[in-house]
C-alpha positions as CSV (number, residue, x, y, z in Angstrom):
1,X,4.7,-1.1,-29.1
2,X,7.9,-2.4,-27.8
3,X,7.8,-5.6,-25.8
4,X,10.5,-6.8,-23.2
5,X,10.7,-10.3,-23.3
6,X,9.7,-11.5,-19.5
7,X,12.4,-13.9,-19.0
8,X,15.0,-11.9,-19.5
9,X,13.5,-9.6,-16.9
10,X,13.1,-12.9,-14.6
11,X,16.9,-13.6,-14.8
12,X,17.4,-10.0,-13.3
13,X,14.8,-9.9,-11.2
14,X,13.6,-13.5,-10.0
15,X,10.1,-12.4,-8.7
16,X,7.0,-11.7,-10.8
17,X,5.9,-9.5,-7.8
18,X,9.1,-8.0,-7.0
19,X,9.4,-6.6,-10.5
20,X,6.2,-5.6,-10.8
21,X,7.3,-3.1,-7.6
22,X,10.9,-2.4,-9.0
23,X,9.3,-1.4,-12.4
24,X,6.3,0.7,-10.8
25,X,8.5,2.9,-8.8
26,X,11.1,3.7,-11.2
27,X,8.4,4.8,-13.7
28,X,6.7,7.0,-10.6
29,X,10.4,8.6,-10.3
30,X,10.7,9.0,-14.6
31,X,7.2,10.4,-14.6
32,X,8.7,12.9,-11.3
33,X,11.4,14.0,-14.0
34,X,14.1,11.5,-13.3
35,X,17.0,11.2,-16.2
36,X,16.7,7.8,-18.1
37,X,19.1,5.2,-17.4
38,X,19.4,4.2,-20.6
39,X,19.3,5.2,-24.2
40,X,16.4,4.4,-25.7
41,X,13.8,6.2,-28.0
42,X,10.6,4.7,-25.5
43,X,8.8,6.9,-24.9
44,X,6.2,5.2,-22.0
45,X,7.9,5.9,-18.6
46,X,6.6,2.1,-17.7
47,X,8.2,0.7,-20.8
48,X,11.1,2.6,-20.3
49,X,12.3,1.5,-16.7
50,X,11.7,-2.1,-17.7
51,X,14.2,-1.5,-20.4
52,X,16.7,0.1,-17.7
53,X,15.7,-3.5,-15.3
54,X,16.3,-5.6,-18.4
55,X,20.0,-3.8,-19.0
56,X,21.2,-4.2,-15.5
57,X,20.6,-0.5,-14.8
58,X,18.4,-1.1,-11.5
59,X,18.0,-3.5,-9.4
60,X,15.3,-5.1,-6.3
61,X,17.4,-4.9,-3.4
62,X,16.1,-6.1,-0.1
63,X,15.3,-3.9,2.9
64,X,16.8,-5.1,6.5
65,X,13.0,-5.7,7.1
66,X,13.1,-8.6,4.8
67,X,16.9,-9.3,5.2
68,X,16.0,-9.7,8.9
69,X,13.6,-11.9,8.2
70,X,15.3,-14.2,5.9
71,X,18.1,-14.6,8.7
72,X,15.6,-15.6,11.7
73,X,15.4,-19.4,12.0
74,X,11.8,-20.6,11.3
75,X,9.4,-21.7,14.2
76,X,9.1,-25.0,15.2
77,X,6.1,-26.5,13.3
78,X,3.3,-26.9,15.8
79,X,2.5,-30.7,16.5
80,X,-0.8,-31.7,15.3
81,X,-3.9,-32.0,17.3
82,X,-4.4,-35.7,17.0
83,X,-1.1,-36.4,18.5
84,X,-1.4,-33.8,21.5
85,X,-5.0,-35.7,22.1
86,X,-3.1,-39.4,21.9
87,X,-0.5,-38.2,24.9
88,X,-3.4,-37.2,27.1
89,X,-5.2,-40.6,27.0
90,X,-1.5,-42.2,27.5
């Protein structure tokens, strides 16, 4: 069996998790009957789209859901109870 080394797949996709959702869709849409990206003679549909992930061929790309959030300022932090209890004895 043919191994992709991980880091290269790290440099194209920087999230374990991400990757592991990248990878498992593209293999859903090989196993549908989606043409390879790349030339290869894999024959696993799993081992095959990391191959087309580690060549560039596919990419994560965010959904406005998580572009939106990565654009919304974070809250305030919430002050602590200790200091809320101080400024009711003052």
């Amino acid at each position: 069996m043919t191994q992709v080394p991980m880091e290269e797949l790290l440099r194209r996709c920087p999230s374990a998790y991400k990757l592991t959702i990248l990878a498992s869709k593209r293999a859903k849409e090989l196993s549908d009957g989606a043409p390879k990206l790349v030339q290869t003679d894999l024959r696993k549909v799993t081992s095959i789209a990391l191959e087309e992930v580690r060549q560039g061929k596919i990419a994560y790309a965010k959904t406005e859901e998580e572009a939106a959030k990565a654009e919304t300022p974070h809250r305030k932090k919430r002050k602590s109870l200790a200091t809320e209890s101080k400024k009711k004895r003052a």
